[in-house]
SEVEXTOR-638869 format. One line per field, with one value per residue (C-alpha): residue number from 1; residue in one letter; x, y, z. Coordinates in Angstrom, 2 decimals, decimal comma, always signed. Example, Ala and Ser with C-alpha at 12.3 -4.5 7.8 and 13.67 -1.06 7.14 Angstrom:
2
num <- c(1 / 2)
residuo <- c(a / s)
east <- c(+12,30 / +13,67)
north <- c(-4,50 / -1,06)
up <- c(+7,80 / +7,14)
REM end
This chain:
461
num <- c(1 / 2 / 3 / 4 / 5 / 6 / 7 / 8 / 9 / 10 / 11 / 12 / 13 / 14 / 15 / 16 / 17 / 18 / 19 / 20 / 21 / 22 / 23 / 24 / 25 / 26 / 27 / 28 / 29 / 30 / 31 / 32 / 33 / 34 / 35 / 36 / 37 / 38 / 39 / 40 / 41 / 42 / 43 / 44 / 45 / 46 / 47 / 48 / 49 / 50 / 51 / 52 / 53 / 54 / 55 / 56 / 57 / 58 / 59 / 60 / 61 / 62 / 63 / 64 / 65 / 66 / 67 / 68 / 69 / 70 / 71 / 72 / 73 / 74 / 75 / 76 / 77 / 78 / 79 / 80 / 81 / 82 / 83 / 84 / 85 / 86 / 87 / 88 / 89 / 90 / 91 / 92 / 93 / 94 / 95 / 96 / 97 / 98 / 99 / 100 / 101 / 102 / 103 / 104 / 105 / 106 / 107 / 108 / 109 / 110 / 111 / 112 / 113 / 114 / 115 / 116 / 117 / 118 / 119 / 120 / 121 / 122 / 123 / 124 / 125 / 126 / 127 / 128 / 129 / 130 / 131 / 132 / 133 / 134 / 135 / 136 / 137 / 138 / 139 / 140 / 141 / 142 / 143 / 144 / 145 / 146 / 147 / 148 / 149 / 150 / 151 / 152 / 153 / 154 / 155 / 156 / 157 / 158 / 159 / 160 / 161 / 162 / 163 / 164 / 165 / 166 / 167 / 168 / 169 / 170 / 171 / 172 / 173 / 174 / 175 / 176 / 177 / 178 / 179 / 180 / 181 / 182 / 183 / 184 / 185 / 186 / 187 / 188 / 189 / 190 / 191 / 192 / 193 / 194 / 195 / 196 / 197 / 198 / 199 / 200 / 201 / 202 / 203 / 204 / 205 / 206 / 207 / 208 / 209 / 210 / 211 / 212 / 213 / 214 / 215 / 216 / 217 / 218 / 219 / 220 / 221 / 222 / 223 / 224 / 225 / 226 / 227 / 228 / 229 / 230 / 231 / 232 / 233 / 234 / 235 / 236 / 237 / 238 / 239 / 240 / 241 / 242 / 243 / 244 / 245 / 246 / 247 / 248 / 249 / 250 / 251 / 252 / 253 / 254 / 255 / 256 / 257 / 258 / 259 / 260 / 261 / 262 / 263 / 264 / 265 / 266 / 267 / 268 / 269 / 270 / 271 / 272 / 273 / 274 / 275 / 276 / 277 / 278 / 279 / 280 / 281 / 282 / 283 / 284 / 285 / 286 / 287 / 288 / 289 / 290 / 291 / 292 / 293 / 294 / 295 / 296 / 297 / 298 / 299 / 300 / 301 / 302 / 303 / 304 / 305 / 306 / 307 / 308 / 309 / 310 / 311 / 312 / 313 / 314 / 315 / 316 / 317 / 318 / 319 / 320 / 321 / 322 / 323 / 324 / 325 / 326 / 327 / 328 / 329 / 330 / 331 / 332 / 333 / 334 / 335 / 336 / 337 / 338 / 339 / 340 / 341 / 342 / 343 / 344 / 345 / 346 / 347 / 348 / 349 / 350 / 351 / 352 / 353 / 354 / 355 / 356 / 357 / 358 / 359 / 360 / 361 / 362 / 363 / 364 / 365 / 366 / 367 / 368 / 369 / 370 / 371 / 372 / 373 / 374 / 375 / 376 / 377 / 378 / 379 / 380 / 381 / 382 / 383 / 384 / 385 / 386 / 387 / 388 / 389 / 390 / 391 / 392 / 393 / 394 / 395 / 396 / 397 / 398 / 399 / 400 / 401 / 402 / 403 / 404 / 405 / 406 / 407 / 408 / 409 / 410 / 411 / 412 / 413 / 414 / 415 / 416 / 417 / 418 / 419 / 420 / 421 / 422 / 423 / 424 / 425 / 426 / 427 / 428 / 429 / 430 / 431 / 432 / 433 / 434 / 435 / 436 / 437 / 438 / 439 / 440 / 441 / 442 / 443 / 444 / 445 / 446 / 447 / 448 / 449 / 450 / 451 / 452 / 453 / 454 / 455 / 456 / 457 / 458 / 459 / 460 / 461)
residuo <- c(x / x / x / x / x / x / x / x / x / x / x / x / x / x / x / x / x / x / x / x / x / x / x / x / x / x / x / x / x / x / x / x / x / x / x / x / x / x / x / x / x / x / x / x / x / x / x / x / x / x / x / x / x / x / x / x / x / x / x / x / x / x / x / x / x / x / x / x / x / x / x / x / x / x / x / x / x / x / x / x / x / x / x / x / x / x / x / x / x / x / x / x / x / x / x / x / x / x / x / x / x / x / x / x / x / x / x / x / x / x / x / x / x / x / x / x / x / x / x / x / x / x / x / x / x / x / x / x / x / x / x / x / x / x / x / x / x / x / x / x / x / x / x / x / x / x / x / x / x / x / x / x / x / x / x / x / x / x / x / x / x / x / x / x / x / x / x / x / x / x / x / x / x / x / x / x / x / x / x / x / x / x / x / x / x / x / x / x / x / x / x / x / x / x / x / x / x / x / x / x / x / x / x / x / x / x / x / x / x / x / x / x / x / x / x / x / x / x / x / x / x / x / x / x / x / x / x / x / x / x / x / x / x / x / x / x / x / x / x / x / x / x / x / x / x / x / x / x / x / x / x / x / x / x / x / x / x / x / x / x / x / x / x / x / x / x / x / x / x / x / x / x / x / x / x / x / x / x / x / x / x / x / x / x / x / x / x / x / x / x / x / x / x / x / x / x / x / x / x / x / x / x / x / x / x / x / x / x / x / x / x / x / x / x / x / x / x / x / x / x / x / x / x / x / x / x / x / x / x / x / x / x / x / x / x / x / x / x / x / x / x / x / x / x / x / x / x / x / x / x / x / x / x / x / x / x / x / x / x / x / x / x / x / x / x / x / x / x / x / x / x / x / x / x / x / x / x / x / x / x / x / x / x / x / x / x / x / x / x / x / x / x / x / x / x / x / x / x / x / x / x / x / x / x / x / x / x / x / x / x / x / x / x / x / x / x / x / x / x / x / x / x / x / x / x / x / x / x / x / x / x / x / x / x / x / x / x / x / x / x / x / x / x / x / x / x / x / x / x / x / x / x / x / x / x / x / x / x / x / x / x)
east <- c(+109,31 / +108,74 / +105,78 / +108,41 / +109,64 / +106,00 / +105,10 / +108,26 / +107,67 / +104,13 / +104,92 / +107,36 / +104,81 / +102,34 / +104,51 / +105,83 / +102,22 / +101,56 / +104,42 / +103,63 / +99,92 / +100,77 / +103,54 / +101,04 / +98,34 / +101,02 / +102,44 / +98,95 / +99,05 / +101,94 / +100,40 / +97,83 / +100,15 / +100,64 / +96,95 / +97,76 / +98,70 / +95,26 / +93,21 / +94,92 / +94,02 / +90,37 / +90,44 / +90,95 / +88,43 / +86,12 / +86,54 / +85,46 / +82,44 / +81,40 / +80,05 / +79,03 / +80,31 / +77,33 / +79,39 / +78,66 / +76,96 / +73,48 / +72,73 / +70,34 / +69,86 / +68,14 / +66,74 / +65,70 / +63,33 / +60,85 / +58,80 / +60,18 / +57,54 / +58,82 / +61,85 / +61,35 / +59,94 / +62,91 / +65,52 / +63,80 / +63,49 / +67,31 / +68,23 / +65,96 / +68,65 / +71,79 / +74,02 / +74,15 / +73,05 / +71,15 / +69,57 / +66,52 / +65,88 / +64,09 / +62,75 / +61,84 / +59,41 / +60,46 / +56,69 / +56,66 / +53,48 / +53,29 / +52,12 / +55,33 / +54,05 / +50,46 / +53,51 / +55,51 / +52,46 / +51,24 / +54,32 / +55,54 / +51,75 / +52,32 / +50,10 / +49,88 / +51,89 / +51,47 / +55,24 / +56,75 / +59,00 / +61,65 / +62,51 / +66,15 / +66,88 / +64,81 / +62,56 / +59,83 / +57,05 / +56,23 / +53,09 / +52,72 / +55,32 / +54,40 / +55,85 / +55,75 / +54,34 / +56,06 / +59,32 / +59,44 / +62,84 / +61,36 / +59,17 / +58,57 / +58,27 / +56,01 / +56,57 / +56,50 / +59,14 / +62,29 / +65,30 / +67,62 / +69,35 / +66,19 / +64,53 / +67,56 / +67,34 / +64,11 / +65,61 / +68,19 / +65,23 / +63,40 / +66,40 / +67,04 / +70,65 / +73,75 / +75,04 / +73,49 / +74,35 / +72,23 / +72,00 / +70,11 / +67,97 / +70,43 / +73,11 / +73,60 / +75,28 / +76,76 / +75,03 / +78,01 / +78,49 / +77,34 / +79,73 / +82,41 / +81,92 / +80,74 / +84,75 / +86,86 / +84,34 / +85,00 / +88,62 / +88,48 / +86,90 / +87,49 / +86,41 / +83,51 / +82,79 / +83,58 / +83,14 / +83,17 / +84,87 / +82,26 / +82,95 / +80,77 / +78,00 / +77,50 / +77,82 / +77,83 / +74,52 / +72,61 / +70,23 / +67,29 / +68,86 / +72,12 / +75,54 / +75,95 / +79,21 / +81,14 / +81,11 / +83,49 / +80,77 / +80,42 / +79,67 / +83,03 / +82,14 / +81,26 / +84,70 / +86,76 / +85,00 / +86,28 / +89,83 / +88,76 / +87,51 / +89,95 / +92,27 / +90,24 / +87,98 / +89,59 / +93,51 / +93,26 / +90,81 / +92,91 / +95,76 / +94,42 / +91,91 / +95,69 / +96,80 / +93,00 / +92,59 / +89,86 / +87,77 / +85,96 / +84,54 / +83,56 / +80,11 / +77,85 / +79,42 / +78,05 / +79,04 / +78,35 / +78,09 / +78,17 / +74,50 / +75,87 / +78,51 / +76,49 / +73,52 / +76,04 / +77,07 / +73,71 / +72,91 / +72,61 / +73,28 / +70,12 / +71,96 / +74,70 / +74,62 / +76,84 / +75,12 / +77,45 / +80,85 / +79,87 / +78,83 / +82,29 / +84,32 / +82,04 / +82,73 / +86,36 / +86,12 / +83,48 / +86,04 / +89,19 / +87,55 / +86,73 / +90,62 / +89,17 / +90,80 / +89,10 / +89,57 / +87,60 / +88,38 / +87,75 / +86,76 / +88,60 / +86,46 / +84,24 / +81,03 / +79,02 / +78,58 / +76,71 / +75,49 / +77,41 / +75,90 / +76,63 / +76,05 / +78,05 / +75,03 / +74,56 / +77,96 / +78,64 / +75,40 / +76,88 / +80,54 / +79,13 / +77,18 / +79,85 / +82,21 / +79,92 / +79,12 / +83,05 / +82,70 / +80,37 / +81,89 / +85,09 / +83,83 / +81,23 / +83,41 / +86,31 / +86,95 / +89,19 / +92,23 / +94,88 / +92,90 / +94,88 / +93,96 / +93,28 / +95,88 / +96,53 / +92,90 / +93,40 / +97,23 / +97,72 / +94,76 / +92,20 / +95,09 / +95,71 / +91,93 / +91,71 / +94,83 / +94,18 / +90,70 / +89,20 / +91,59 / +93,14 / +90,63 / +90,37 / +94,05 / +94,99 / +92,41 / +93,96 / +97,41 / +96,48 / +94,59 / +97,91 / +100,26 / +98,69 / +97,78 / +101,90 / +102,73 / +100,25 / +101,28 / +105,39 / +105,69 / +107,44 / +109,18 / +108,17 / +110,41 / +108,82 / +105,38 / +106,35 / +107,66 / +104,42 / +102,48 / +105,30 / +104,37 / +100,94 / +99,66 / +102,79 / +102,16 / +98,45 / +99,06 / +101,20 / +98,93 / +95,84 / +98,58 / +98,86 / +95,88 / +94,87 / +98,31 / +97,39 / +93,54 / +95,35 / +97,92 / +94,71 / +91,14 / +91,72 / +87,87 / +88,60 / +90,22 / +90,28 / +93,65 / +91,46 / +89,89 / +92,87 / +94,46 / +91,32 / +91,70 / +95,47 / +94,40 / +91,65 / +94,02 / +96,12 / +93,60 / +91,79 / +94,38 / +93,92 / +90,76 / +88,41 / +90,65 / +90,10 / +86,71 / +86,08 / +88,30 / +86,03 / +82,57 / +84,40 / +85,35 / +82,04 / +80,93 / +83,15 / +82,22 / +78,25 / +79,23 / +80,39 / +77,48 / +74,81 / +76,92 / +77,82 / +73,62 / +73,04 / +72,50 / +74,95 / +76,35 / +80,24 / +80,64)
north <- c(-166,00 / -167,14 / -165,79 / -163,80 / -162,06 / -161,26 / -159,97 / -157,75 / -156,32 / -155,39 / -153,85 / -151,56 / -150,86 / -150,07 / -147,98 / -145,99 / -145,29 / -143,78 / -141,27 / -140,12 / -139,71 / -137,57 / -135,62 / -135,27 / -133,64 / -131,77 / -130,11 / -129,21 / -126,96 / -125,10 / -124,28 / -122,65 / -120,68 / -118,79 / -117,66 / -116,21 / -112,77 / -112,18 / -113,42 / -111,11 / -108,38 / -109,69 / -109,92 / -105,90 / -104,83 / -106,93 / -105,00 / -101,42 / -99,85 / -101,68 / -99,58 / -101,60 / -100,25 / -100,80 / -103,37 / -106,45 / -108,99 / -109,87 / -113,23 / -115,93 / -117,81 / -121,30 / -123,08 / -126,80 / -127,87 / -131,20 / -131,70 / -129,32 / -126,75 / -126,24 / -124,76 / -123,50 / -120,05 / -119,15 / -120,67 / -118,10 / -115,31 / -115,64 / -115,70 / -112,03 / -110,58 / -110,56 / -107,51 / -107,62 / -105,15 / -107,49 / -110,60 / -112,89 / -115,81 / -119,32 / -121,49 / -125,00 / -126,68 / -130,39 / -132,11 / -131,96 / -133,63 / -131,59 / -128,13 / -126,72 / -124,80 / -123,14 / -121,86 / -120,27 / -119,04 / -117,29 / -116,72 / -114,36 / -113,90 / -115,70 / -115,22 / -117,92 / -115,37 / -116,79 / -115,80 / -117,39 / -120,19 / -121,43 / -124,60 / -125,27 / -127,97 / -130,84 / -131,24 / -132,86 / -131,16 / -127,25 / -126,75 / -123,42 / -120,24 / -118,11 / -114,39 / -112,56 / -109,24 / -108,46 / -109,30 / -108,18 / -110,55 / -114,02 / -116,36 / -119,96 / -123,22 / -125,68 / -128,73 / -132,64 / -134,82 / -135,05 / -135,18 / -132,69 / -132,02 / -132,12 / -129,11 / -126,95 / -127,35 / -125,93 / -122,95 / -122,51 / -122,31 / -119,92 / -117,52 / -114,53 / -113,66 / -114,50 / -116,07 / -118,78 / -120,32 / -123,14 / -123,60 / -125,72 / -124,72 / -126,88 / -124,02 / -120,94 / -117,82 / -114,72 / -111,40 / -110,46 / -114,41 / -113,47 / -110,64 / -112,85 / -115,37 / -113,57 / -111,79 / -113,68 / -113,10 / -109,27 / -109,92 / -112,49 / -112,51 / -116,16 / -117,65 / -119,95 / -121,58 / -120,89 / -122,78 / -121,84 / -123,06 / -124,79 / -124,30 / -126,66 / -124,66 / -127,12 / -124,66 / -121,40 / -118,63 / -117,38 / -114,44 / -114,11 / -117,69 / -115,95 / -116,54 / -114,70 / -115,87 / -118,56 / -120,82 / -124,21 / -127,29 / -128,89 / -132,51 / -134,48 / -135,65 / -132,24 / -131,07 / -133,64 / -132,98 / -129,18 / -130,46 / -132,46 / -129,98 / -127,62 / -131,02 / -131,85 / -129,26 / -126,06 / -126,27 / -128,75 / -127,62 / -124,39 / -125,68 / -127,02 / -123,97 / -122,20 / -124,90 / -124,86 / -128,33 / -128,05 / -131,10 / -132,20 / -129,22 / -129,35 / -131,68 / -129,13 / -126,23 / -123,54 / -123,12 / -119,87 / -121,10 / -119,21 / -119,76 / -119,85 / -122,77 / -124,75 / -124,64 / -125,22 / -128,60 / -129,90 / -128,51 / -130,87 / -134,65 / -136,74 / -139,42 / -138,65 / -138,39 / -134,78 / -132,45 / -129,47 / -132,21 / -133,75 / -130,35 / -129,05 / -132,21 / -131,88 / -128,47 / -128,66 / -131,33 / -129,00 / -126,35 / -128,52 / -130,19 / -126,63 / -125,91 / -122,30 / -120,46 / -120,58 / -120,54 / -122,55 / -121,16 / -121,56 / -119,21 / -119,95 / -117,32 / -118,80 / -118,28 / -121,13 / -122,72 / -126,37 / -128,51 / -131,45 / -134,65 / -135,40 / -139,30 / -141,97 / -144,26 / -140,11 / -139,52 / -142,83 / -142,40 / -139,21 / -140,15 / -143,28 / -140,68 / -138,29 / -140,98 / -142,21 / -138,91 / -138,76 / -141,85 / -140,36 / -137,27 / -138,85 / -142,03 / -139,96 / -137,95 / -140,17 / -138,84 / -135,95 / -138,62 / -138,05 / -136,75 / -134,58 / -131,01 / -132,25 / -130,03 / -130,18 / -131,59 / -134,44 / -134,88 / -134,33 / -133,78 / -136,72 / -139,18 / -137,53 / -138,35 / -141,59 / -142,94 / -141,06 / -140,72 / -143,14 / -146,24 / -144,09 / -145,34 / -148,77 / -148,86 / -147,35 / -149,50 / -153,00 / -151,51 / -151,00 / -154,66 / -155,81 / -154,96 / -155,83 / -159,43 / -159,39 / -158,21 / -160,98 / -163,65 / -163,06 / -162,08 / -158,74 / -157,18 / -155,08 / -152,44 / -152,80 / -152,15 / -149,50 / -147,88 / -148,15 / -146,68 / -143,84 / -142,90 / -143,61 / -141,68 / -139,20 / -137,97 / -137,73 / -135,25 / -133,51 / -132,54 / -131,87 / -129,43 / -127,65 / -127,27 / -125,98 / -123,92 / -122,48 / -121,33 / -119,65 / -117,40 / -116,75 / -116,71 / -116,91 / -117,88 / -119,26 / -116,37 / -117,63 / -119,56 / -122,69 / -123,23 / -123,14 / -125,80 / -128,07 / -128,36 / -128,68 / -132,04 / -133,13 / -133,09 / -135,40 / -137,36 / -137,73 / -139,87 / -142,40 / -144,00 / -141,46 / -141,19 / -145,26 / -145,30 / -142,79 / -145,18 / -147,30 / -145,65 / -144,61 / -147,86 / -149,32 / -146,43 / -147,77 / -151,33 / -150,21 / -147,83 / -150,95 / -153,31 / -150,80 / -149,89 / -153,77 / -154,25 / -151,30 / -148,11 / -146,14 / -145,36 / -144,37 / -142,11)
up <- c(-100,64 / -96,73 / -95,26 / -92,44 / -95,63 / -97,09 / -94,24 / -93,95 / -97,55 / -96,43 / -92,94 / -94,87 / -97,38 / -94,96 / -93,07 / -96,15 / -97,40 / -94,20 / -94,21 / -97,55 / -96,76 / -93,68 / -95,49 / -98,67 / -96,59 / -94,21 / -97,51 / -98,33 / -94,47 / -95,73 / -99,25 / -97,59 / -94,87 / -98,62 / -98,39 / -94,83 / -95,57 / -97,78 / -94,74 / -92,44 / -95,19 / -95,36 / -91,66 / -91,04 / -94,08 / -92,20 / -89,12 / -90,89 / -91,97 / -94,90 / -97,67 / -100,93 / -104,38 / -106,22 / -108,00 / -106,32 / -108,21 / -107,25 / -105,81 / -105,68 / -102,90 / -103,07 / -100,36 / -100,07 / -97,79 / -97,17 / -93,80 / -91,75 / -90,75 / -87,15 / -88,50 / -92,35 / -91,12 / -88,51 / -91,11 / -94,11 / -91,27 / -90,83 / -94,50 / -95,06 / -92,19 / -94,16 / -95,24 / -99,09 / -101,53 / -103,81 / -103,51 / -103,35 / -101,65 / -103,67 / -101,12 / -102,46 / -101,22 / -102,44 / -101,83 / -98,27 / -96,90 / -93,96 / -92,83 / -94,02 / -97,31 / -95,12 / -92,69 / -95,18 / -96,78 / -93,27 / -91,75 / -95,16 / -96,73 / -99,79 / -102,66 / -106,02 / -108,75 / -112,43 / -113,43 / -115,71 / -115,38 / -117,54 / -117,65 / -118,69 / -115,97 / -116,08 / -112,79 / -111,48 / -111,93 / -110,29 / -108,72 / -107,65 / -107,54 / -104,45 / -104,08 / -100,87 / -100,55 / -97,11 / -99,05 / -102,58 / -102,62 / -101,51 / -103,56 / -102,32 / -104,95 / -104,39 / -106,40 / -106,27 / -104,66 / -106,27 / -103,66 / -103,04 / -106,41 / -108,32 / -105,71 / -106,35 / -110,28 / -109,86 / -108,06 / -110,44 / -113,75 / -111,15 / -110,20 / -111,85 / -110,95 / -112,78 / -109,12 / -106,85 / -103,28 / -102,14 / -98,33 / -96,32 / -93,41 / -90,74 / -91,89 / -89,38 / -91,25 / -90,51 / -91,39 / -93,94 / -95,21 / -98,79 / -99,08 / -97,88 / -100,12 / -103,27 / -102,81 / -105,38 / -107,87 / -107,40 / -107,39 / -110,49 / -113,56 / -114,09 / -110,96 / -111,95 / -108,41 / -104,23 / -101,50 / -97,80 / -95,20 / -92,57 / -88,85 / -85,73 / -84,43 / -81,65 / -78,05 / -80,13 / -79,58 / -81,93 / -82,24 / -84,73 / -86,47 / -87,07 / -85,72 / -82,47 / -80,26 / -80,76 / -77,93 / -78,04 / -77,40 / -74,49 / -75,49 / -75,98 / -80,02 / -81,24 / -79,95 / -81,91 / -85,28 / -84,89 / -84,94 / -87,52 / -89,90 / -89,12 / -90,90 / -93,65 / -94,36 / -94,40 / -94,60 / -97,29 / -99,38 / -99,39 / -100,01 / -103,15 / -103,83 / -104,30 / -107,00 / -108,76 / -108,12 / -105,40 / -106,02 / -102,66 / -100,93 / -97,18 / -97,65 / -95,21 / -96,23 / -98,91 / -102,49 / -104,81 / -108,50 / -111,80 / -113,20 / -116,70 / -116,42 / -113,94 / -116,81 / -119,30 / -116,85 / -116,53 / -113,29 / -110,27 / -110,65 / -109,27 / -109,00 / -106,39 / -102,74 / -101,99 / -104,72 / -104,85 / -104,46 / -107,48 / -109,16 / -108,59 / -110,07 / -112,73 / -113,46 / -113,62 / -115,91 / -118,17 / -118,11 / -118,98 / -122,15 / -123,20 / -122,74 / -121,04 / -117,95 / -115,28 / -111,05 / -108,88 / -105,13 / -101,48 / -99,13 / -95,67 / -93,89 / -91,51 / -93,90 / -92,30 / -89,60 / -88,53 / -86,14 / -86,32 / -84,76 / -80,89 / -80,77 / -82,58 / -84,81 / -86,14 / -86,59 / -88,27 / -90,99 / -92,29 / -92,35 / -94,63 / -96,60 / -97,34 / -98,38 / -100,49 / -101,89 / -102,55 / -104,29 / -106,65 / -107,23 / -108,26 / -109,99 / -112,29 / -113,80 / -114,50 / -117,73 / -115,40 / -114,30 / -116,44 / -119,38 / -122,15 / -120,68 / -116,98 / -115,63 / -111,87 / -111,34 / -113,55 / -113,40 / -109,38 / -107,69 / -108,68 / -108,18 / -105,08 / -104,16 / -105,49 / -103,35 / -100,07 / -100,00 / -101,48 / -101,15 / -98,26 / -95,04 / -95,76 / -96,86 / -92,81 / -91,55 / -93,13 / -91,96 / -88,23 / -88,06 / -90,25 / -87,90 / -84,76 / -86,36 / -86,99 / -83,84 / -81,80 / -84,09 / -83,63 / -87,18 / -86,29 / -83,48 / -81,23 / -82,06 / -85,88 / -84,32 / -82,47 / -85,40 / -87,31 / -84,35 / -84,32 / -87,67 / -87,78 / -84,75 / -84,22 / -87,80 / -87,27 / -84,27 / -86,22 / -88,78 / -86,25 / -84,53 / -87,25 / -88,32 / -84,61 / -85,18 / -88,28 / -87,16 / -84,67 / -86,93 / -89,02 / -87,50 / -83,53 / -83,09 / -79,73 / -77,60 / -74,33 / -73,53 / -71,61 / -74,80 / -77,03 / -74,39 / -74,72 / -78,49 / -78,70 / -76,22 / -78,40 / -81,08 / -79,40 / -77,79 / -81,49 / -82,98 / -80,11 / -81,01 / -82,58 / -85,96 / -86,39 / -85,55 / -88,10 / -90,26 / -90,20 / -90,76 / -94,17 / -95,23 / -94,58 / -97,15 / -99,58 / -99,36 / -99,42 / -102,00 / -103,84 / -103,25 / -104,99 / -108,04 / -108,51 / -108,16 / -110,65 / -108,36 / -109,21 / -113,09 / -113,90 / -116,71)
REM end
């Protein structure tokens, strides 16, 4: 074989894995047009008095927090605001060597309660529990450094309710989020797990720390990340959510667990970068091996919202993160691909991920420097580039128009027509440049991702 003709095979190649990515995650958009009519349903409930059946399942509420004592108390003071019948709220104080426990323990008088504590998740070690006697429903942890996972472990061993959302004080809610999200496990026996959909705070006002108007952003990065999670981190993830094969849930966004299975899991991985991604992997695999129904579901209600970050060396840390997180997630619990009982998350949806997310960014990447090398170095025609390019960038418009299009038809959180007009150009505009650039970031979390486990800092199980 001549180089011309190598170099034919893999332009074709590249090309054809390119329109069966797009198509892949456009088919994915129209799943979740079948969720429409429910939203619409959801959307007009929401609108009327809401009176609580007495039914609803209390909630824990578990919050992780290290050096931040600017912010702790107004995060905590927003949290104590929302509309739910029952629930209390863990804060963990994860051996912060600042002021941030004395202002939690002025700001909510805190007093040292000898309760007990039961230990079924292993944890570095508690300190002090704190209970607040302005709030009978908030007690503070104060224990040594662990990390992330290891802080919300010791909320789960501390909470007393059979459900538990963690959150992070960087994540704005509405007053009614838990009732939104706590739905499907009024509706559903089975449901073992939700996650919420995650929408960009950046622009939007807020009163008393909560969710006040939304407001589109008016620095240029913010506004291409809505288009962008409006892509990959709503429409997919219900698309998926209607086939039970949900794996990789928005990365900021907020998760409700059953206490039960996630104890019966091991709780929270230390050892993984995305805690509640891995979780949920994990707990599809947990439930598959135990051959028992189950749904795992997402929540496309706005439930959360977050600042996302407004300069690129931000931007590019946590796009490295999170793909590294998905590297976990998917490389931990292996035993899922194509395993006897796997089902659709085995059998469809973790090949799915390992071929368009993992491989997927560096895969696009090689085939944009391919082509052009090809192109420059009169190995194809022009009318062969401009093919690729027609694919590659037509198809990506495609599917930010209709995920634009399909927020419309269901959410319309951007009334005003100038705004509507901005994103429909920004999700255009985000396939020029912004879409590679973000590319990149991912594959340079793949390759890092690579270098520690090959030196020994990550384990596959």
């Amino acid at each position: 074989m001549n180089l011309q003709s190598f170099v034919a095979i893999a332009t074709w190649c590249v090309i054809g894995y390119f329109i069966v990515s797009k198509i892949s995650y456009f088919f994915l958009n129209v799943l979740s047009i079948f969720n429409m009519h429910r939203i619409e349903q959801g959307k007009v409930l929401a609108d009327l008095p809401q009176i609580y059946s007495g039914l609803e399942p209390p909630i824990s509420l578990l919050l992780s927090t290290r050096n931040h004592a600017t912010t702790i108390a107004a995060s905590v003071q927003a949290l104590l605001q929302l509309d739910y019948p029952t629930f209390e709220i863990i804060v963990v104080n994860d051996g912060s060597d600042d002021a941030s426990l004395d202002t939690l323990i002025a700001a909510f008088d805190l007093h040292a309660f000898p309760e007990a504590y039961r230990i079924q998740l292993a944890t570095q070690p508690v300190r002090r529990i704190y209970r607040s006697t302005r709030y009978p429903n908030l007690r503070v942890i104060d224990k040594e450094y662990g990390g992330q996972a290891d802080a919300l472990n010791a909320g789960i061993n501390a909470s007393r309710y059979p459900l538990f959302c963690s959150v992070d004080d960087s994540t704005i809610l509405h007053r009614d989020s838990l009732r939104r999200i706590v739905a499907p496990f009024l509706n559903d026996n089975k449901v073992i797990a939700t996650a919420g959909a995650v929408r960009v705070a950046n622009g939007c006002e807020l009163k008393n720390g909560l969710l006040d108007k939304i407001v589109l952003p008016q620095h240029w990065l913010p506004l291409f990340q809505i288009i962008e999670y409006l892509r990959t981190s709503l429409f997919a993830p219900l698309g998926w959510s209607i086939l039970n094969g949900m794996l990789i849930v928005p990365a900021a966004g907020v998760g409700l667990f059953r206490k039960e299975v996630v104890l019966e899991a091991g709780g929270y991985r230390t050892d993984t970068t995305i805690e509640n991604m891995e979780l949920i992997v994990r707990m599809h695999r947990l439930m598959r091996d135990k051959r028992q129904a189950y749904q795992i579901t997402f929540v496309a209600d706005p439930v959360c919202w977050h600042r996302v970050p407004q300069d690129l060396m931000a931007l590019k840390n946590q796009r490295i993160r999170w793909q590294q997180g998905l590297l976990d997630s998917l490389s931990q619990n292996m035993g899922l691909l194509f395993s006897r009982n796997g089902g659709v998350p085995g059998r469809v949806a973790f090949p799915f991920f390992i071929l368009f997310e993992w491989l997927g960014p560096a895969i696009e990447l090689f085939g944009y420097i391919f082509i052009l090398l090809a192109y420059a170095g009169g190995l194809i025609s022009g009318q062969t580039c401009l093919a690729f390019f027609s694919v590659a960038i037509g198809l990506g418009i495609l599917l930010s128009a209709s995920g634009l299009l399909l927020e419309e038809m269901s959410f319309h959180l951007y009334p005003r027509t100038a705004d509507i007009a901005k994103l429909a150009g920004i999700a255009i505009i985000g396939n020029l440049g912004y879409r590679q650039l973000n590319l990149a970031w991912r594959s340079l979390g793949m390759a890092c991702w690579l270098m520690g486990h090959k030196n020994g800092r990550n384990r596959i199980e």
